[in-house]
C-alpha positions in Angstrom: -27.0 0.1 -12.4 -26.4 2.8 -14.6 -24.5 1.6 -18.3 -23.0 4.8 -18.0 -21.1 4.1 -14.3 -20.2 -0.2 -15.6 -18.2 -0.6 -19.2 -19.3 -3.1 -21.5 -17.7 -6.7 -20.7 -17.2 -5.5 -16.9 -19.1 -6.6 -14.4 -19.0 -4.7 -10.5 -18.2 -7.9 -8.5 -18.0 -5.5 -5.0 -19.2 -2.1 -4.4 -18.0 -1.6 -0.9 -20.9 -0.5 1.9 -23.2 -2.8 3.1 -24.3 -5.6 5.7 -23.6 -8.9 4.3 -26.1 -12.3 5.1 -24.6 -13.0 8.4 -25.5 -8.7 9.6 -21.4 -7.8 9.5 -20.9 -4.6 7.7 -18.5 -5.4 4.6 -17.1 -1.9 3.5 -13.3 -1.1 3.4 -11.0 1.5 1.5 -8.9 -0.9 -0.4 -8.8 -4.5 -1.8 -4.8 -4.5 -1.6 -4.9 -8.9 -2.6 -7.3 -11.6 -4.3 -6.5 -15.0 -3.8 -8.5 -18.5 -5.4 -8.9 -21.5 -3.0 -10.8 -24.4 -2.6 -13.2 -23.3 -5.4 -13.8 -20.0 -3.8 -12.4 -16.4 -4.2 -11.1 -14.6 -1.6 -10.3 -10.3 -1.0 -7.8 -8.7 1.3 -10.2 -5.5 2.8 -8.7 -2.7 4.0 -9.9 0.3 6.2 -6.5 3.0 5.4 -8.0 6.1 6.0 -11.6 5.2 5.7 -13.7 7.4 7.8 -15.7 4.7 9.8 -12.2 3.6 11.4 -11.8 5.4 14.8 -8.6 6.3 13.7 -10.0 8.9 11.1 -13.1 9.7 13.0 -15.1 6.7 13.2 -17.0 6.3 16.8 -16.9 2.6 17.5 -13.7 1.2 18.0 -14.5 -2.6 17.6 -15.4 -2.2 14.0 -14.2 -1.3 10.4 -10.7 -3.2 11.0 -9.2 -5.5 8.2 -11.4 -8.0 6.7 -11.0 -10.9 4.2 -14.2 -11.0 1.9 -15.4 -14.3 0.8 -17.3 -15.1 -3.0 -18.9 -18.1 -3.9 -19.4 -18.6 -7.1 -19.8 -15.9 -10.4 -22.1 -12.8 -10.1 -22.3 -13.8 -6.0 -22.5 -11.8 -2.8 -19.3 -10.7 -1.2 -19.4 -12.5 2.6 -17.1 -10.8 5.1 -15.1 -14.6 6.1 -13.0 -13.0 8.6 -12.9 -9.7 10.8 -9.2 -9.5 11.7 -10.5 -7.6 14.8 -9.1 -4.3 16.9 -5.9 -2.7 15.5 -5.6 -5.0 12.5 -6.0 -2.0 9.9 -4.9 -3.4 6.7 -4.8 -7.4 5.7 -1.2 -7.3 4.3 -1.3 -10.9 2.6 -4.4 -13.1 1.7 -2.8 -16.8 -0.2 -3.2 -20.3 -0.6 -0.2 -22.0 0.1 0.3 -26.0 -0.7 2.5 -28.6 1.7 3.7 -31.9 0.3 5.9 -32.9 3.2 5.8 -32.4 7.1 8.4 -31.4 9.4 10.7 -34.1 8.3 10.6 -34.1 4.8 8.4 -37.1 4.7 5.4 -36.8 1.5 2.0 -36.4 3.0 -0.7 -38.6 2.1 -2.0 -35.8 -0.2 -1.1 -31.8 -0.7 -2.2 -29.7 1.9 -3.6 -26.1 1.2 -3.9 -23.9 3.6 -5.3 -20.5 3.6 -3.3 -17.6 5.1 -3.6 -13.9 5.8 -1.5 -11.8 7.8 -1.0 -8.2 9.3 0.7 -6.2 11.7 -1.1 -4.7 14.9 -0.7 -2.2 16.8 -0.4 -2.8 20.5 0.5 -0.3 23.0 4.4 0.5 22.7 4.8 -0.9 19.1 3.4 -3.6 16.7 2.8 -7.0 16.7 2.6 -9.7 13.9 -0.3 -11.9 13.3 -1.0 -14.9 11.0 -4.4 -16.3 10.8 -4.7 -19.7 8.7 -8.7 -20.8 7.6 -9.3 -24.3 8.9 -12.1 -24.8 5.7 -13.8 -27.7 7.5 -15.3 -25.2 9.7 -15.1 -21.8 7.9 -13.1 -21.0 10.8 -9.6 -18.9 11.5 -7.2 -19.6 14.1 -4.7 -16.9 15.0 -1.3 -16.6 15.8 1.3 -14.3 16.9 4.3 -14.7 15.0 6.3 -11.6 17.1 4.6 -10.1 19.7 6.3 -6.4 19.6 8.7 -6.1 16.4 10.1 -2.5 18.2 9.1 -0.6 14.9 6.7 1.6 13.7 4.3 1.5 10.6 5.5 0.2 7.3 8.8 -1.3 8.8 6.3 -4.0 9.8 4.9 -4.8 6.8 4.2 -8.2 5.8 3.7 -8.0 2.2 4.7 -11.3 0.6 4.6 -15.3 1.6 5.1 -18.5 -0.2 6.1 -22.2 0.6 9.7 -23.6 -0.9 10.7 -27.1 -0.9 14.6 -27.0 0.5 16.9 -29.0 -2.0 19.1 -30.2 0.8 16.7 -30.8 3.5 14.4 -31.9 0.8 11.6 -30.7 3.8 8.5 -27.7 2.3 9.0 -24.5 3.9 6.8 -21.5 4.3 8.3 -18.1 4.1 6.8 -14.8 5.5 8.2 -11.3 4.6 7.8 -9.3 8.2 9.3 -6.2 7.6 12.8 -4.7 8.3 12.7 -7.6 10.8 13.5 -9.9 7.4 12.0 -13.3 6.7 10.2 -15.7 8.9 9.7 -19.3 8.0 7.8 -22.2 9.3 6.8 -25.6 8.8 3.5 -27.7 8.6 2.4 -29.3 11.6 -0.9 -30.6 12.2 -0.6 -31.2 16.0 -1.0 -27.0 16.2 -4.6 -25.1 15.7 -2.6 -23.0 12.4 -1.0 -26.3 11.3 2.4 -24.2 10.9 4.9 -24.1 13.4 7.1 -21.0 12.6 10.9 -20.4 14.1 10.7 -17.8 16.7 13.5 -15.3 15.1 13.8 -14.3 11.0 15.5 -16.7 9.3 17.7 -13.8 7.3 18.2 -11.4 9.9 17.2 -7.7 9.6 17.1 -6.3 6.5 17.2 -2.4 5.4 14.2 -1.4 3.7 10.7 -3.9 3.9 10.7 -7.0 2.1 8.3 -6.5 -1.0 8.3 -10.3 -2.6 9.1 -13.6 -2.0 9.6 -16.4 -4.9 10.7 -19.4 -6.4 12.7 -19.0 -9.0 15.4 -21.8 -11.0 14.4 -24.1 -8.0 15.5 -21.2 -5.3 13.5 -19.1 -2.9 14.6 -15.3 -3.6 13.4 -11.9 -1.9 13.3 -8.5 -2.7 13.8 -5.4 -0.7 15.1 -2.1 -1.3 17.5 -2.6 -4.2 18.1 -5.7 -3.3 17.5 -9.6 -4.7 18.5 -12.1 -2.4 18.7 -15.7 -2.8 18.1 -18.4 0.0 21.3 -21.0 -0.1 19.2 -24.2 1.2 20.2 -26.4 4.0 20.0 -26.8 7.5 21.3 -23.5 8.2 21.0 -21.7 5.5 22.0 -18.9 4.3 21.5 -15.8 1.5 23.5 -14.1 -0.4 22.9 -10.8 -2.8 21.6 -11.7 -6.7 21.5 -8.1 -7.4 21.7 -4.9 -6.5 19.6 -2.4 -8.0 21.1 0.4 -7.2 23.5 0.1 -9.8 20.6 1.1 -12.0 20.2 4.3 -10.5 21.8 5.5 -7.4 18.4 7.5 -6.4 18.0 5.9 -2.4 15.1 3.8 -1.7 12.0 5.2 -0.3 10.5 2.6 2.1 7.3 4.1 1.2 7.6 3.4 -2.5 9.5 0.3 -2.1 13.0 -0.1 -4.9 11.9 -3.4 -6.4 8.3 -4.2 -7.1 6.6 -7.3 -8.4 9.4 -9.9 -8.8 8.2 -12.5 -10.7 9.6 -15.5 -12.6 9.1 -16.0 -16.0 10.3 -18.5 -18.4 13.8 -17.4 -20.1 13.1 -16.2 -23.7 16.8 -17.0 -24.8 17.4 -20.3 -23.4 17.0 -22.5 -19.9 15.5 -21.8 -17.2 13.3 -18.8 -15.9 14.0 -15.2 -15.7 12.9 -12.8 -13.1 10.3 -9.5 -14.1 10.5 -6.9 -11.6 9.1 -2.8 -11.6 12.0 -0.4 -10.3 10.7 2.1 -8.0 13.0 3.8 -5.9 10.8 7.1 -5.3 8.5 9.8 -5.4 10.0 10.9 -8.9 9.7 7.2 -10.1 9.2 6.7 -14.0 7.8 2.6 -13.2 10.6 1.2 -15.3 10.4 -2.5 -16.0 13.6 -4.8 -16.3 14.2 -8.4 -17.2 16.9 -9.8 -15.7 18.1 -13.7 -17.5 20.4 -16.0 -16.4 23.9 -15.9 -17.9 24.8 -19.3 -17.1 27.4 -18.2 -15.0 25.1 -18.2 -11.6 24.3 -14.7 -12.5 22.2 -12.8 -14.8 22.0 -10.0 -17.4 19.5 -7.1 -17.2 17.5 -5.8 -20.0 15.2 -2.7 -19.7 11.9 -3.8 -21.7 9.8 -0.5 -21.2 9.5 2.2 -18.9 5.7 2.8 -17.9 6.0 6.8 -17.6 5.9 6.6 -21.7 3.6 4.0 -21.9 1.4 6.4 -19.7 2.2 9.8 -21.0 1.3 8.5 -24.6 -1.9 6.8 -23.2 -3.1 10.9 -22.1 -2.0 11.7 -25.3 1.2 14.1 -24.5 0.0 15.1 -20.9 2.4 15.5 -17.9 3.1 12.4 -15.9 4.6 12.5 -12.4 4.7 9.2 -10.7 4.1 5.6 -11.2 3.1 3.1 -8.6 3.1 -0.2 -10.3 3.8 -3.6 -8.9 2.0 -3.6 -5.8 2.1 -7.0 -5.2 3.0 -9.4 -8.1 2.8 -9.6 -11.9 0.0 -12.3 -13.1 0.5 -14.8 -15.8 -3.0 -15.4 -17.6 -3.6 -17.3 -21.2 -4.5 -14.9 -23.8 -7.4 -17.0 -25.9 -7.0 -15.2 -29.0 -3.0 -16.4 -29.4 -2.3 -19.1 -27.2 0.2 -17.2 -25.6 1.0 -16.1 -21.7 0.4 -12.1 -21.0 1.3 -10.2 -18.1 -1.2 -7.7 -16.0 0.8 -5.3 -13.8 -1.4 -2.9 -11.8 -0.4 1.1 -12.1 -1.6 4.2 -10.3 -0.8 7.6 -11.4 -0.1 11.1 -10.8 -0.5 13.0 -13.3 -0.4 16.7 -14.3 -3.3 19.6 -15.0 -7.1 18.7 -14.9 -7.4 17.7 -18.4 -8.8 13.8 -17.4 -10.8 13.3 -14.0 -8.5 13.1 -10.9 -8.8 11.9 -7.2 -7.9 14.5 -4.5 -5.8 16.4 -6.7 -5.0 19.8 -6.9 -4.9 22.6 -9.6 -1.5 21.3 -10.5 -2.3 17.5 -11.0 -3.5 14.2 -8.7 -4.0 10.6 -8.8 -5.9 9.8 -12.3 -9.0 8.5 -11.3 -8.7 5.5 -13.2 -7.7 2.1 -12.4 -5.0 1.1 -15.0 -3.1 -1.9 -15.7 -0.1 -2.8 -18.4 -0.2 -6.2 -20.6 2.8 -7.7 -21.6 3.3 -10.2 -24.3 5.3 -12.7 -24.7 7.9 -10.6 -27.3 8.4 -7.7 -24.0 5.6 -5.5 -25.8 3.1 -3.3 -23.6 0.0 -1.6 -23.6 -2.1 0.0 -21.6 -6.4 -1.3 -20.3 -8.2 0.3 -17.6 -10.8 -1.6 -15.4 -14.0 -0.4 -16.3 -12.6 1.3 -19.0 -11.7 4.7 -19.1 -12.4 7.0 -15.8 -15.3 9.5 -16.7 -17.6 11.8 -14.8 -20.3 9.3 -13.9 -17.5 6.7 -13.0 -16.8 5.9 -9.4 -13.1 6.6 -8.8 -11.0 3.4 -8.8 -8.1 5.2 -8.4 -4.9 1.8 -8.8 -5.1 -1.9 -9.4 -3.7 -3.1 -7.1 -4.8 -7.0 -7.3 -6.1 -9.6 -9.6 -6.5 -13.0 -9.7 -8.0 -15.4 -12.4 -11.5 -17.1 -11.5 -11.7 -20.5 -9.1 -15.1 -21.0 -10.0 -14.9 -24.4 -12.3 -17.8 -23.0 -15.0 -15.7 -20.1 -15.5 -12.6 -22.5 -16.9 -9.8 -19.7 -16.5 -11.6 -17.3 -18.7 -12.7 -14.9 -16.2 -10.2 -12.2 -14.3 -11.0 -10.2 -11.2 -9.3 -7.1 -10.3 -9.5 -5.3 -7.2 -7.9 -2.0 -5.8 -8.1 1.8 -4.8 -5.4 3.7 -2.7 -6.5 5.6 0.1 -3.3 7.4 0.4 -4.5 11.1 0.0 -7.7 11.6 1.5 -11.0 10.6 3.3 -11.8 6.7 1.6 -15.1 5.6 3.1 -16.2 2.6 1.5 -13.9 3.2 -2.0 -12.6 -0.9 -2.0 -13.7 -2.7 -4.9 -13.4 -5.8 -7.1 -14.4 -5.7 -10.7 -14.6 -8.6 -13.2 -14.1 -9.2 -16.7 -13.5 -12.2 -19.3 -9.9 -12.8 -19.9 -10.2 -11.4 -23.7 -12.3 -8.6 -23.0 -9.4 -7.6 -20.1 -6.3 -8.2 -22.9 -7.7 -5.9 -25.5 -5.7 -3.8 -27.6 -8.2 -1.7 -28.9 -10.0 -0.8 -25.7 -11.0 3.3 -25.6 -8.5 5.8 -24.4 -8.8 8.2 -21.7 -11.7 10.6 -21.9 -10.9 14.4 -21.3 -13.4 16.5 -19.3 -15.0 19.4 -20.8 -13.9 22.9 -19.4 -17.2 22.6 -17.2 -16.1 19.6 -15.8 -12.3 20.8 -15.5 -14.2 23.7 -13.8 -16.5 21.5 -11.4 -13.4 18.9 -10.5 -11.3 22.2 -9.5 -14.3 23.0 -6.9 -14.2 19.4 -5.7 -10.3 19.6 -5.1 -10.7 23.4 -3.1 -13.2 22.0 -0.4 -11.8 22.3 2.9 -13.0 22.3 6.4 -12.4 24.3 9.7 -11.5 23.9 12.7 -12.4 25.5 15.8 -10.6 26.2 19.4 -13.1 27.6 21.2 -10.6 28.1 24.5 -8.5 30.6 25.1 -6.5 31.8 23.2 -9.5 30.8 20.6 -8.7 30.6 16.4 -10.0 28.8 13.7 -7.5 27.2 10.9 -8.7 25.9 7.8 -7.8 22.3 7.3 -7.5 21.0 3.4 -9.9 18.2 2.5 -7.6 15.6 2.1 -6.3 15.4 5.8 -8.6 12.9 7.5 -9.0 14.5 11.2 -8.5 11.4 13.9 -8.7 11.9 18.0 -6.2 14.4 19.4 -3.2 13.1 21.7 -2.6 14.2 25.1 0.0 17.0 23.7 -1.8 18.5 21.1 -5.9 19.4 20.3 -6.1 18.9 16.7 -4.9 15.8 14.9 -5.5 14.5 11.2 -3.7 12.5 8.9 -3.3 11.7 5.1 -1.2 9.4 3.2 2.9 9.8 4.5 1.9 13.7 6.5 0.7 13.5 9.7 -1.1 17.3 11.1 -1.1 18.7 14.6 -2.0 21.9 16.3 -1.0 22.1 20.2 -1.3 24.5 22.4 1.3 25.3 25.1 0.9 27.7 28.1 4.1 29.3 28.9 3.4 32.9 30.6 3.4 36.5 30.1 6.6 36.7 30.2 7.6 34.3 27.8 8.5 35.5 23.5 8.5 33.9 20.1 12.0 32.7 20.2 11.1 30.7 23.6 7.8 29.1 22.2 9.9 28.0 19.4 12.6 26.6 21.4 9.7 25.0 24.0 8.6 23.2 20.7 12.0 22.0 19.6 11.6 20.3 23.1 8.8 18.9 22.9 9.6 16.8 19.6 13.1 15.7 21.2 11.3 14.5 24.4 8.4 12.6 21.9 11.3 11.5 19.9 14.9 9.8 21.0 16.6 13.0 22.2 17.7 14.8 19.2 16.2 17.3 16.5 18.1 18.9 14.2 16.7 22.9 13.2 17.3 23.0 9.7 15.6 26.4 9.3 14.4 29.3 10.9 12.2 31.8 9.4 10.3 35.1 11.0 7.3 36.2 9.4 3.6 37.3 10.7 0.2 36.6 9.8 -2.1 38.4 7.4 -3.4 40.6 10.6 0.4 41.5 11.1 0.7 38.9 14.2 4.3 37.7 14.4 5.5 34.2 13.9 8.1 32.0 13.1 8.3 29.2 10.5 10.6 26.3 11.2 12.0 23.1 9.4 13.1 20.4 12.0 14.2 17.3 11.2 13.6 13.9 14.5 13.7 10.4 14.9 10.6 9.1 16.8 11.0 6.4 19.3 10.3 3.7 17.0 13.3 4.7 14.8 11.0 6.7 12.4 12.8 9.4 10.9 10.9 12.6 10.6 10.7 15.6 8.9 8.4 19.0 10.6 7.0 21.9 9.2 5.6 24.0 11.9 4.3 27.5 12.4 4.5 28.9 15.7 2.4 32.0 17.0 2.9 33.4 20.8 -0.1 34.8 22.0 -1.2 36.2 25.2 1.2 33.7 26.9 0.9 30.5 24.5 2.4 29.1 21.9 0.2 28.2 19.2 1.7 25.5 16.6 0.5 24.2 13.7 2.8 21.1 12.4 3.1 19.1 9.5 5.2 15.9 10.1 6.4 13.1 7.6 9.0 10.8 6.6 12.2 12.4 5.8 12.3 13.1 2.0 8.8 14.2 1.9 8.1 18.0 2.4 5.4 18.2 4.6 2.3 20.5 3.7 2.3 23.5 4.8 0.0 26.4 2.4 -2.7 26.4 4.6 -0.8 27.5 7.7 -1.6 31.2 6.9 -5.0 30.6 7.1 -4.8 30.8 11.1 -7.2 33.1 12.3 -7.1 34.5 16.2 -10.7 35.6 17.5 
């Protein structure tokens, strides 16, 4: 492979897109975990808006679901280890987990590890949960369903965090698994069952607001995070949890599910006395700046908070003055590794960016800015100082787009004794992601330099050449009457049309529609809009709300009406729709934009209608 496309000291562990020794196709958008066991390394493989997945246009509907990826040993072939199977879109959570006692609280004979990976599925009406555990005597996973139909929709189902606490009262090793706004699950280890865990059939904490985003052990209790929230499990045979901080009080912007409030929890040890302290990214929102706190005990049974560094300046410095948007960092947790050169524990936090113009190479952005292309990542010492590394080094023109880092583990392979990290990632969020996923690898000092090279800017033929990239569109055609074309921007991935509408796409929080309504001759622009209003509140629980209602026409004169309308689906999603609406020759024509509430859904391209 080219030295221009792999930085010295990295090595391109996967490069997503190809049929692995056993003839399953290992390809994937995303590497959202990596996880060590048994001597062996281990990647969660997502297929978010990859194009082989029949969701965004793929034609085979038994394939390009959620993997886990398998290595063997150093400078090995990925092995696809597990095909989740139909539905099973994105592997949530890929861990080894250790039991020292069963059911009872009596000590095993030896530790138990078990490996476990988990996602939600969609199933006609809803979602399900599922947990598969590897039974490493015969490479095999057995699957369970932890809830058959949760009732919610998309990421209020998320299972993004698990880990296994011993309970100081019942002195018996629990697991816990974060299942969305349904709260935590737990379970046991039992051998009699083909997962060796039997879980409780209802969460354990009860339902929670926002998605669960960690679970840890901290000063010898299990805490979780969601929203703004730390809680903290009081053990016991019926336990309870009660509220180690609210976050909100650092700024009272609301929580975006989506983005997730706190990020990353992680125990460290206390730098000013006993004990351990908790590490965390606060991200409320679109607008976040990736602020990082410290929170240490206060020997009271509370702590004090301490803001070591917010990553927006970090970031803005790193581009040298440019504009800097948002900050994903966090995704999953924060990873201790031993830097060789001091001795001393350092911290790697994965980031993704928006950032603004088209000085430095961008992912599906726009004039105005997009996701830097590279995959960056903050070090922390052991003194609260950052900087900033990139995998790969620095994103260029001959670079494959990496996009976030979103994972990284250190090396289970014995010759590699610790020195060796692996970092995997991508995020598929705003456009078509066929086969982006990948893992890189590097040794543990070449990863925790401080003098690694800085971003490289693009020359104004580049900026010129990326601009085109970001334009290219496609269009769509309805070829019945009344016939028009609309011109669809890149970045919406189109998927198979529902019953009620003949165009559907999607990207990243916006879903697209056009539908097409036959209501008579006789019918006017005022009742096509109103026949629309009904059509979300019968799709939806009853209600929408009109915000807004403006007339206007197309470029050929043709009138239409703009409106903002704001619905709650069925599955308790709250939406917000941009829609146009044309009536023509007895139709109603409507193009629709549809998100989350707090997102403004896309809308420039809904002049570019065209009737034939």
């Amino acid at each position: 492979m080219s030295n221009k496309i792999i930085a010295p000291g990295w090595e391109h562990s996967y490069k997503a897109g190809y049929t692995d020794s056993k003839g399953i196709y290992a390809g994937g958008s995303e590497i959202l975990l990596l996880a060590g066991h048994q001597g062996k390394l281990y990647a969660a493989c997502s297929y978010w808006m990859d194009p082989r997945n029949i969701w965004y246009g793929g034609k085979d509907a038994s394939t390009a679901w959620g993997q886990i990826l398998r290595l063997d040993k150093p400078g090995g072939r990925w092995e696809v280890d597990l095909e989740m199977g139909p539905h099973h879109l994105r592997p949530e959570i890929v861990k080894s987990v250790t039991f020292e006692t069963d059911d009872k609280g009596n000590k095993l004979e030896k530790p138990i590890s078990l490996l476990v990976a988990s996602s939600y599925c969609w199933i006609p009406g809803g979602m399900a949960i599922s947990v598969f555990v590897r039974d490493d005597q015969t490479g095999q996973w057995e699957k369970t369903t932890l809830v058959p139909s949760t009732g919610e929709a998309g990421e209020n189902n998320s299972v993004r965090a698990i880990n296994v606490h011993r309970d100081a009262v019942t002195g018996i090793d629990r697991i816990f698994l974060t299942v969305g706004i349904l709260g935590i699950y737990s379970g046991v280890y039992d051998p009699r069952l083909p997962g060796k865990i039997r879980w409780d059939n209802q969460s354990e904490s009860g339902p929670v607001e926002t998605r669960p985003l960690a679970v840890i052990e901290a000063n010898g209790s299990l805490l979780f995070s969601t929203g703004s929230f730390i809680y903290k499990r009081n053990d016991g045979p019926s336990p309870t949890y009660s509220v180690v901080l609210d976050a909100s009080e650092i700024n009272t912007e609301s929580v975006q599910s989506a983005v997730g409030g706190v990020r990353g929890l992680t125990a460290i040890p206390n730098p000013n006395g006993q004990g351990e302290s908790l590490l965390f990214v606060w991200s409320a929102s679109g607008k976040t700046r990736g602020c990082i706190y410290r929170l240490d005990p206060d020997g009271k049974g509370g702590y004090t908070r301490t803001e070591e560094e917010c990553l927006h300046t970090l970031i803005t410095d790193y581009f040298d003055g440019n504009p800097v948007h948002y900050v994903g960092a966090a995704f999953n947790d924060i990873l201790p590794v031993i830097n060789p050169a001091t001795g001393e524990t350092n911290y790697l936090i994965g980031i993704n960016a928006v950032i603004g113009g088209n000085r430095f190479p961008l992912w599906m952005g726009k004039p105005t800015g997009g996701f830097y292309a590279g995959a960056m990542y903050a070090i922390r010492d052991n003194n609260g100082k950052y900087w900033l590394n990139e995998v790969n080094g620095p994103s260029d023109e001959h670079k494959p787009p990496l996009v976030a880092t979103r994972a990284y583990a250190l090396s289970p392979f014995k010759q590699d004794n610790q020195q060796v990290v692996y970092f995997g990632g991508f995020v598929g969020d705003y456009g078509p992601s066929p086969n982006t996923a990948w893992v890189f690898g590097s040794s543990v000092k070449n990863a925790l330099r401080k003098d690694a090279s800085r971003p490289v800017k693009l020359s104004p033929k580049q900026i010129e050449s990326q601009l085109a990239e970001m334009q290219k569109s496609y269009i769509f055609n309805h070829l019945e009457q009344p016939a028009f074309s609309v011109q669809i921007p890149g970045e919406f991935v189109q998927r198979a049309p529902s019953s009620d509408n003949v165009f559907n796409a999607h990207k990243a929080f916006n879903t697209l529609s056009i539908s097409v309504a036959k209501l008579g001759e006789s019918a006017d622009l005022s009742q096509a809009a109103d026949s629309y209003i009904a059509d979300l509140k019968q799709i939806g629980q009853g209600a929408a709300e009109l915000e807004k209602e403006t007339k206007t026409q197309l470029s050929d004169g043709t009138p239409a009406a703009e409106l903002l309308v704001k619905w709650v689906t069925k599955s308790n999603l709250a939406q917000t729709t941009q829609a146009l609406i044309v009536y023509i020759a007895g139709h109603a024509v409507t193009i629709g934009t549809h998100t989350e509430q707090g997102r403004l859904p896309e809308k420039g391209f809904f002049n570019t209608i065209t009737f034939n």
